[in-house]
Backbone as a printed PyTorch tensor [residue, N CA C, xyz], in Angstrom:
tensor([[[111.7830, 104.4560,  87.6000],
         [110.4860, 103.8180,  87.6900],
         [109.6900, 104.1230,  86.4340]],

        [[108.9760, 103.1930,  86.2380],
         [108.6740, 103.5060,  84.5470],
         [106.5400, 103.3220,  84.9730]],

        [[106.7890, 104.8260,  83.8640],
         [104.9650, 104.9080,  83.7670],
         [103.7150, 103.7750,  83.4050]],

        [[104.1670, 102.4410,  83.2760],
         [103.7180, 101.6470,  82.5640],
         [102.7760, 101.2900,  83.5980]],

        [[101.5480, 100.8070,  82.9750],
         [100.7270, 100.5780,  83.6300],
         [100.0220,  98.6390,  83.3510]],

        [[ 99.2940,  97.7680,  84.2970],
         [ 99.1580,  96.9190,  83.6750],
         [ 97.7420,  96.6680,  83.7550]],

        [[ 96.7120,  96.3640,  82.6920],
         [ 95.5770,  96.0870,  83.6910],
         [ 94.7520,  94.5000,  83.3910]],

        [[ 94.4350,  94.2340,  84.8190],
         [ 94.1770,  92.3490,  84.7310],
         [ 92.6650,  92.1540,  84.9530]],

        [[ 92.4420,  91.5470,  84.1760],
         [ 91.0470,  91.2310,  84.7460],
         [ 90.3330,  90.5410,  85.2540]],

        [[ 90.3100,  90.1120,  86.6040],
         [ 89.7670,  89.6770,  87.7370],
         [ 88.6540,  88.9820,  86.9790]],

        [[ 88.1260,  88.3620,  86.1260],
         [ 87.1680,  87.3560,  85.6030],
         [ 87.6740,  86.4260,  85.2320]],

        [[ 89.2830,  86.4760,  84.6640],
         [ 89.7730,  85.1890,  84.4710],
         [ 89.2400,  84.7090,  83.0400]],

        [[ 88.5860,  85.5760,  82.2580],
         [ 87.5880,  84.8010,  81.2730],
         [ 88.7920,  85.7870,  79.9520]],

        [[ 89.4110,  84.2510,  79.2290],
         [ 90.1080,  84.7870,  77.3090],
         [ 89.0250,  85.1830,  77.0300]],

        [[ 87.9480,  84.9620,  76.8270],
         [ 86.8620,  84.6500,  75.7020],
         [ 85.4740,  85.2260,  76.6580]],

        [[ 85.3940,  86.6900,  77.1240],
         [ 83.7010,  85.8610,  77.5220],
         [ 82.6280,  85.2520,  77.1800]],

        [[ 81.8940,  85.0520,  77.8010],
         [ 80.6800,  84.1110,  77.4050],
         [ 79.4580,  85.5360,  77.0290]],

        [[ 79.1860,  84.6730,  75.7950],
         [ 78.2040,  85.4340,  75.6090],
         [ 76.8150,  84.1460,  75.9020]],

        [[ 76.1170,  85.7450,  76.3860],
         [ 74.7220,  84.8890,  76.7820],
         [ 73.8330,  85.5890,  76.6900]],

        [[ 72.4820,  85.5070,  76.1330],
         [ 71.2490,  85.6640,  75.6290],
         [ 70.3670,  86.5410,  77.2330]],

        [[ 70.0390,  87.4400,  76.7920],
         [ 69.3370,  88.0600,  77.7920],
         [ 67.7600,  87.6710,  77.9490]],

        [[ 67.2040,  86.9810,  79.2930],
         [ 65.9790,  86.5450,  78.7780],
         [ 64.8750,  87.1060,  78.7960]],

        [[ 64.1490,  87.1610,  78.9890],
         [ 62.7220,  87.7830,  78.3660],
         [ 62.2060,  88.3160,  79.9900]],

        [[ 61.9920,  89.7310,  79.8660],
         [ 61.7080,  90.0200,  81.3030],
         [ 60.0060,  89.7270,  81.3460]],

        [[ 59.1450,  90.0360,  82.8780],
         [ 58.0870,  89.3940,  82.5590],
         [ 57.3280,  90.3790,  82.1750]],

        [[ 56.0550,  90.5540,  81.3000],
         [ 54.9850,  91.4270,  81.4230],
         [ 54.2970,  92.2690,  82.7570]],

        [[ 54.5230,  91.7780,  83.7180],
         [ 54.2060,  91.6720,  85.2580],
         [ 54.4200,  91.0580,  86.1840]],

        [[ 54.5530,  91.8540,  87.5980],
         [ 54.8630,  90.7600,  89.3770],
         [ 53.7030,  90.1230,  89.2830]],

        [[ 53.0720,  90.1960,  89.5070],
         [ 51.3380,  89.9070,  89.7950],
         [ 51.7430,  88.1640,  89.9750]],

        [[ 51.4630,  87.7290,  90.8240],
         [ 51.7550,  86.1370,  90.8380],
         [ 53.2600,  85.3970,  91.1370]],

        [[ 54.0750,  86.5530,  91.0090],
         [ 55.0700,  85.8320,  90.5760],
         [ 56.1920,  86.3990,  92.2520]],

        [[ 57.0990,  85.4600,  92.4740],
         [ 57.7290,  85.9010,  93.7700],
         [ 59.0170,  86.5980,  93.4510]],

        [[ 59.3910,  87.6930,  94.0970],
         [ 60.5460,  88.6300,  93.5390],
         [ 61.5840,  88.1190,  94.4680]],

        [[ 62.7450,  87.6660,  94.3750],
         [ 64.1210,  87.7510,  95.3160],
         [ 65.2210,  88.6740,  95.1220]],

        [[ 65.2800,  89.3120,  96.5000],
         [ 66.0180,  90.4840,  96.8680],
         [ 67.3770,  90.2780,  96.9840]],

        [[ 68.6690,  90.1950,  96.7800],
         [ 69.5710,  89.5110,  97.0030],
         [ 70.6390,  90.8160,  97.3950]],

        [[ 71.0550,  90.6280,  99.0110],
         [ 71.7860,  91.9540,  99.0110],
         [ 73.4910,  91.1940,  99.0410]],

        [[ 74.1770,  91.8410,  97.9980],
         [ 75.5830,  91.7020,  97.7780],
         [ 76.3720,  91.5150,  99.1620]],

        [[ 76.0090,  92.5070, 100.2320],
         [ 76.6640,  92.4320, 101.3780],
         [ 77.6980,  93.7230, 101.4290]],

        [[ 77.2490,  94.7870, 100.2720],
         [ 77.9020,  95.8750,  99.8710],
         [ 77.3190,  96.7340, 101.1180]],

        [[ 78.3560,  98.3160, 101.6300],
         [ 77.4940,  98.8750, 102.9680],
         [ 76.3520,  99.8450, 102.3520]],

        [[ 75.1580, 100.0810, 102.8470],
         [ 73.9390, 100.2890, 102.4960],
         [ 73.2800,  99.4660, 101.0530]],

        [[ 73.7450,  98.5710, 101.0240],
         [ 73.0220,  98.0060, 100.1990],
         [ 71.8090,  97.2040, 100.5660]],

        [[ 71.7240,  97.3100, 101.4300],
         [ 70.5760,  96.8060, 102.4800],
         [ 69.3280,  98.0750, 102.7500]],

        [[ 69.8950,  99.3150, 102.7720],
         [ 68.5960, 100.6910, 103.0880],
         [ 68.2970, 100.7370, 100.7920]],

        [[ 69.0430, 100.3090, 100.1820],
         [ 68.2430, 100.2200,  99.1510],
         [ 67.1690,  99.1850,  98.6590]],

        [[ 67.2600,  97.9010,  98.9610],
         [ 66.6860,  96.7580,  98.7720],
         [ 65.5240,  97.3800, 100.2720]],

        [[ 65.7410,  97.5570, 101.0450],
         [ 64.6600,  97.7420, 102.1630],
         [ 63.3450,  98.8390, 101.1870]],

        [[ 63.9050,  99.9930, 100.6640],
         [ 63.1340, 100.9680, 100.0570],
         [ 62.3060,  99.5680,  98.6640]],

        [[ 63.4610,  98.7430,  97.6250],
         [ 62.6270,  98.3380,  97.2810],
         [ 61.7560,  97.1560,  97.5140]],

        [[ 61.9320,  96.6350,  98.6250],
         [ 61.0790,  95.7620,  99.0280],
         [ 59.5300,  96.6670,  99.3450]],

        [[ 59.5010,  97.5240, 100.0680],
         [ 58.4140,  98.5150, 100.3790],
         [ 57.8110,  99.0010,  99.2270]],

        [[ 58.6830,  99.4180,  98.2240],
         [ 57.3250,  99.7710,  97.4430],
         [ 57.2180,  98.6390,  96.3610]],

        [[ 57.4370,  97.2090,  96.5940],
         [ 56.8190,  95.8930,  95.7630],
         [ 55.8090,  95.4940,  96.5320]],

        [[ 55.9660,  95.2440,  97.6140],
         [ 55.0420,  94.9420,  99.0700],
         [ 53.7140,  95.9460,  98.6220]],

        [[ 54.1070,  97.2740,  98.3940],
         [ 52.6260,  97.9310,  98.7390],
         [ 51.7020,  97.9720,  97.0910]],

        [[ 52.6520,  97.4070,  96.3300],
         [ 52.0790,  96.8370,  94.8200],
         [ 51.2460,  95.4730,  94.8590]],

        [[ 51.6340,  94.6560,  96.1490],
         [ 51.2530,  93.0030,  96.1510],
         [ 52.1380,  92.3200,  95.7750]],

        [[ 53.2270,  92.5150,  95.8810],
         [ 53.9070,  91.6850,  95.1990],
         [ 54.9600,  90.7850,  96.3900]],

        [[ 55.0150,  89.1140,  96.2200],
         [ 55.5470,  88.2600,  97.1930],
         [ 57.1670,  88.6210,  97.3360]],

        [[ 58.2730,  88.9090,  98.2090],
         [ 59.1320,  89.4690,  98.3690],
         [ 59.7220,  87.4960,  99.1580]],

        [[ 60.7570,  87.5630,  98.5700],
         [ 62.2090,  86.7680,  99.5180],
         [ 63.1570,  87.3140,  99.2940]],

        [[ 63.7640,  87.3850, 101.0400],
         [ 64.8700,  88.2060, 100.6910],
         [ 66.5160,  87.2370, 100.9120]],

        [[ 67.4840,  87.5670, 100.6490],
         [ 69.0780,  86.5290, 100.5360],
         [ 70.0820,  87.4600, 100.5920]],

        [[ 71.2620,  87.0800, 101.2110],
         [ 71.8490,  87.8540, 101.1290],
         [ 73.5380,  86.9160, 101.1240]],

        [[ 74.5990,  87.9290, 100.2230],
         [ 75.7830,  87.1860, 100.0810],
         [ 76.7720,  87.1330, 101.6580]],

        [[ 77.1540,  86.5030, 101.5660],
         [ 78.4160,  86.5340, 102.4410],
         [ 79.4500,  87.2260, 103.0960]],

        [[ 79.7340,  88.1020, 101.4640],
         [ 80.5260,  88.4840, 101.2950],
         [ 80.5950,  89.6970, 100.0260]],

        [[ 80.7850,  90.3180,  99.6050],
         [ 80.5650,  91.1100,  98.0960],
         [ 82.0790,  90.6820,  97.7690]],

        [[ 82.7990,  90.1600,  97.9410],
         [ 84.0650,  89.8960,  97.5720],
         [ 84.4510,  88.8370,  96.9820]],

        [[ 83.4670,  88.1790,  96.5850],
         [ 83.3140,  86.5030,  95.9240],
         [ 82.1220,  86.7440,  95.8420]],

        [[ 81.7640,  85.6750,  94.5110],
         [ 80.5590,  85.0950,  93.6520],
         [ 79.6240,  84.8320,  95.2160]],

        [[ 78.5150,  84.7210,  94.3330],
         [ 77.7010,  83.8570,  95.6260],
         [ 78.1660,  82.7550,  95.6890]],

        [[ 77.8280,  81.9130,  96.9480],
         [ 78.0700,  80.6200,  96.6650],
         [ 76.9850,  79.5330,  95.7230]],

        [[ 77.2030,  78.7650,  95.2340],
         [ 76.2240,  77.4750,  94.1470],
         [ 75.0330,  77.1580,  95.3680]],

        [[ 75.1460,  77.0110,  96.4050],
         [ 73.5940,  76.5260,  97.0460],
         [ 72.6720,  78.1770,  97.2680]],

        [[ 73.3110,  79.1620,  97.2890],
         [ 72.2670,  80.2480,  97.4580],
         [ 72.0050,  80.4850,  96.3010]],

        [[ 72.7770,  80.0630,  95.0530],
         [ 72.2030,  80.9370,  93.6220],
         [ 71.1480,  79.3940,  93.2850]],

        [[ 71.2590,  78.2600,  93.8510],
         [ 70.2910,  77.2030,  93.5640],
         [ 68.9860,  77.7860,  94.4240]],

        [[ 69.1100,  78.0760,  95.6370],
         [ 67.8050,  78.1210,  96.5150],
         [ 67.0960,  79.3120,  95.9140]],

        [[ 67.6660,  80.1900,  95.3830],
         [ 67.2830,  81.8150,  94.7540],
         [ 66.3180,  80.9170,  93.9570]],

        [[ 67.0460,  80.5460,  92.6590],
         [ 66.5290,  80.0940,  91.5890],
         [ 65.4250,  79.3120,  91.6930]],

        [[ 65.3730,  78.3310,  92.6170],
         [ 64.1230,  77.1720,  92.9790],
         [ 62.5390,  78.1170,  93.2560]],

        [[ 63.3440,  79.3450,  94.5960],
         [ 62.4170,  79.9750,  94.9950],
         [ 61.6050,  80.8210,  94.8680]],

        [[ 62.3380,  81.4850,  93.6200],
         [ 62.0040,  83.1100,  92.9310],
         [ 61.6680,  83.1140,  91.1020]],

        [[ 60.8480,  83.7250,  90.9420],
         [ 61.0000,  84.1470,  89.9230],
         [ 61.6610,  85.2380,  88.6830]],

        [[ 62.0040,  86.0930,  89.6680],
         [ 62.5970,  87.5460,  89.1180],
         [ 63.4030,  87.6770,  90.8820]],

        [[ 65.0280,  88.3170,  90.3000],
         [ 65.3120,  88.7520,  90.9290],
         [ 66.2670,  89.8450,  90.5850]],

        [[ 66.4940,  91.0090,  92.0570],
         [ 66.8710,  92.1880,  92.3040],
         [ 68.0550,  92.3030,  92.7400]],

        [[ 69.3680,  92.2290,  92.4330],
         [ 70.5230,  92.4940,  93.3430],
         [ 71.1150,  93.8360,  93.7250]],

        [[ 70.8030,  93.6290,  94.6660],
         [ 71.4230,  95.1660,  95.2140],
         [ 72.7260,  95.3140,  95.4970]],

        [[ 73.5130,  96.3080,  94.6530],
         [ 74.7810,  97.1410,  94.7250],
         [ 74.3870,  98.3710,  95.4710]],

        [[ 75.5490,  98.5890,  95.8530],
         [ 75.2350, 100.1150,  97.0390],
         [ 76.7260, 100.0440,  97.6640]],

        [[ 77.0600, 101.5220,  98.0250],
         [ 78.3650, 102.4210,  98.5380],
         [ 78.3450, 103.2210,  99.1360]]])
């Protein structure tokens, strides 16, 4: 049996994409935050902590959550996010 090892990378991407990081905002104040929990386990008691302390800042909270953490979101929740939110939070957690 031979030590060789192989490693693949689950993105599928020759080439990634590079992409421009955009401009975060100066401030919540006005603006609606979306919470998006992966569906990872406790990733839900972290997004809960930060929903609570945006809430006690004023700040408008929607919350979404994936399916699955085992696949992308699906295209109509990353559309409804996007329509609905201005800044959003995804929560990873283990």
């Amino acid at each position: 049996m031979s030590n060789q090892r192989i490693l693949l990378d689950p993105t599928a991407e020759s080439e990634p994409a590079d992409r421009a990081r955009l401009a975060r905002p100066e401030s919540l104040d006005g603006l609606r935050v979306g919470l998006l929990d992966i569906s990872k386990p406790r990733g839900d008691v972290f997004l809960n902590r930060v929903e609570e302390l945006l809430t006690g800042l004023g700040v408008t909270i929607s919350r979404y959550k994936k399916p699955t953490f085992t696949r992308v979101a699906p295209v109509d929740l990353l559309q409804q996010i996007s329509a609905e939110c201005d800044v959003v939070v995804e929560g990873l957690a283990d």
